[in-house]
N, C-alpha and C positions, 0 to 999 in steps of 0.2 A: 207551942213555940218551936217551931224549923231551927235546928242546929246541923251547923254546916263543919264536914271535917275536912281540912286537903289532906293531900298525901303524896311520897313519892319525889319532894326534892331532891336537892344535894348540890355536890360537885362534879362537874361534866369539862370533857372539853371540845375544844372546838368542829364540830362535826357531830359529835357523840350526841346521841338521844336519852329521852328520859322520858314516865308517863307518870302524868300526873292523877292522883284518884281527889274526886271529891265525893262525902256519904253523909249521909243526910241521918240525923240519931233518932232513932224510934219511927221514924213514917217513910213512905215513900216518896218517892219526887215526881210522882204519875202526871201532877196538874200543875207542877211550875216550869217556866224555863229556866234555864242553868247558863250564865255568865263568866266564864275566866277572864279574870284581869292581872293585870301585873305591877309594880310601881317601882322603880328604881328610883337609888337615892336623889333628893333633891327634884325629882320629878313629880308630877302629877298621876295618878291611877291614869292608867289608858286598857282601855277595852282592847281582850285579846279575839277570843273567840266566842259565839253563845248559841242555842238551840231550842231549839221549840219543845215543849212540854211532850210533842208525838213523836218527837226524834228527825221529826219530815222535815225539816227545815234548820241550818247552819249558814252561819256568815264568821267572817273572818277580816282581822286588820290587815293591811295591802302586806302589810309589814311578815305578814308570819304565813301568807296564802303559797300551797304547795309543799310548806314544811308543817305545819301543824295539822292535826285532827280531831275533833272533836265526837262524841259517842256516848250514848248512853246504854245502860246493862239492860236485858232484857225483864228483870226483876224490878229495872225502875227504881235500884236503889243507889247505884253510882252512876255518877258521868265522869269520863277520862278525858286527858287533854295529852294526846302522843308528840311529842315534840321530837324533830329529826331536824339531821344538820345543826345541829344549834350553834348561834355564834354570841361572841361577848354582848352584845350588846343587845341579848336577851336574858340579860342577870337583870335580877328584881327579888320581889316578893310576890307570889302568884297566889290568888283570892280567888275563891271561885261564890258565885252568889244567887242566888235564887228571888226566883217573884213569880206568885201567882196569875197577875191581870196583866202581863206584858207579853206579846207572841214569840219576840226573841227578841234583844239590843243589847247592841255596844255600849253601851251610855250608862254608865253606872247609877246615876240620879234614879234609875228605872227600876233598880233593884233594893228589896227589903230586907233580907236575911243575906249575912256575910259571913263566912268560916275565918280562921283567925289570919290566913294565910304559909304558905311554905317557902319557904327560900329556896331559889334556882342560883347560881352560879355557873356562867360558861366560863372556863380559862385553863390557859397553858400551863 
């Protein structure tokens, strides 16, 4: 069974950066792709970032393209999620999540193993 750790929230503010780790306990993440998503209260999970199992391939919400980045370690045991500029209304709870049989998506229904999530908070 794939367990998912995030890492790396907090409190930020506006502008300020933060990198988020997610690691995968006992295996590597060689043959899944990896998903960041986020949910802020009263909202629904929305697809942040996700990558292809080879690293080759990254997409990105219209919402976060130009500040965020996406990365995986050369060891294939973490993927990072660098956040820059950050503004309020990228507080949530960020999840990062894994699946084997998916090439890369936004779409959470896509993904089978889920980490517990981290809390981001951007404010003054």
């Amino acid at each position: 069974q794939l367990q998912l750790v995030e890492s790396g929230g907090g409190l930020v503010q506006p502008g300020g950066s933060l990198r988020l780790s997610c690691a995968a306990s006992g295996v590597t993440l060689d043959y899944y792709a990896i998903g960041w998503f986020r949910q802020a209260p009263g909202k629904a999970r929305e697809g942040v970032s996700c990558i292809s199992s080879s690293g080759g391939y990254t997409d990105y919400a219209d919402s976060v393209k130009g500040r965020f980045t996406i990365s995986r370690d050369s060891a294939k045991t973490t993927v990072y999620l660098q956040m820059n500029s950050l503004k309020p209304e990228d507080t949530g709870v960020y999840y990062c999540a894994a699946d084997r049989w998916t090439n890369w998506s936004l779409f959470p229904d896509e993904y089978d193993y889920w980490g517990q999530g981290t809390q981001v908070t951007v404010s003054s």
